[in-house]
N, C-alpha and C positions, 0 to 999 in steps of 0.2 A: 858486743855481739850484734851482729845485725840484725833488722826487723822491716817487715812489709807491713803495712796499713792495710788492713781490711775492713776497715768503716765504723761507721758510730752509731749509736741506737738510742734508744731509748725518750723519751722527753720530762722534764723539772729544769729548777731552774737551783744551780747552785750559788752559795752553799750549804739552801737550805733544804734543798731534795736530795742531797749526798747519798745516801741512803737505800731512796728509789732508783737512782742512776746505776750505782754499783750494781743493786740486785738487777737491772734489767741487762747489763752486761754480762751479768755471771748467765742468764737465763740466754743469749743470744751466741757464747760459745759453746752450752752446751747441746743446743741444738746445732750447732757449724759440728760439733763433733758426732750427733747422732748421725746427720747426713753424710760427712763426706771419711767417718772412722775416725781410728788413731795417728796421729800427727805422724812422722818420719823420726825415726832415732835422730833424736840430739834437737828436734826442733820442739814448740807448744804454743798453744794459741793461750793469749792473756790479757790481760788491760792494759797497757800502759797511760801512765798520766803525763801530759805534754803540760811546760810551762810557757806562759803566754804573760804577757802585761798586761792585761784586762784580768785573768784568773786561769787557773788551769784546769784543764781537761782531759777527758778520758777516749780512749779508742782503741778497737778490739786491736790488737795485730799479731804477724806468725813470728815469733822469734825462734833464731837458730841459726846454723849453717847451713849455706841452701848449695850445700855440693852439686847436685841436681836440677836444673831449673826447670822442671816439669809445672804442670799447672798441679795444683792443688786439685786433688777427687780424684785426677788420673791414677790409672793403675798401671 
């Protein structure tokens, strides 16, 4: 399924702040959602974890079908 990157947040250092990271991810889409509403049928804003050779990593992004290609918050 496709996905767009919408940025990274938070700061620790894992993987021993795992913990902190997550929680400040869960806290930084539910304010993308206070601000700009509910996502579009069939899409949702989530974490994905990226593998990397150094260790992996986390970042917010919209996944889904983007039939549309409106900016995000447009109405």
């Amino acid at each position: 399924m496709p996905w767009e990157d919408v940025g990274s947040c938070g700061s620790g250092q894992l993987p021993n702040d795992r913990d902190w990271i997550v929680h400040c991810y869960e806290m930084a889409i539910s304010y993308l959602k206070f601000i700009l509403g509910d996502s579009p049928e069939g899409c949702e804003l989530g974490v994905m974890w990226h593998e990397h050779e150094l260790g992996d990593y986390p970042s917010v992004v919209f996944i889904g079908t983007f039939h549309n290609r409106t900016r995000l918050g447009n109405t």
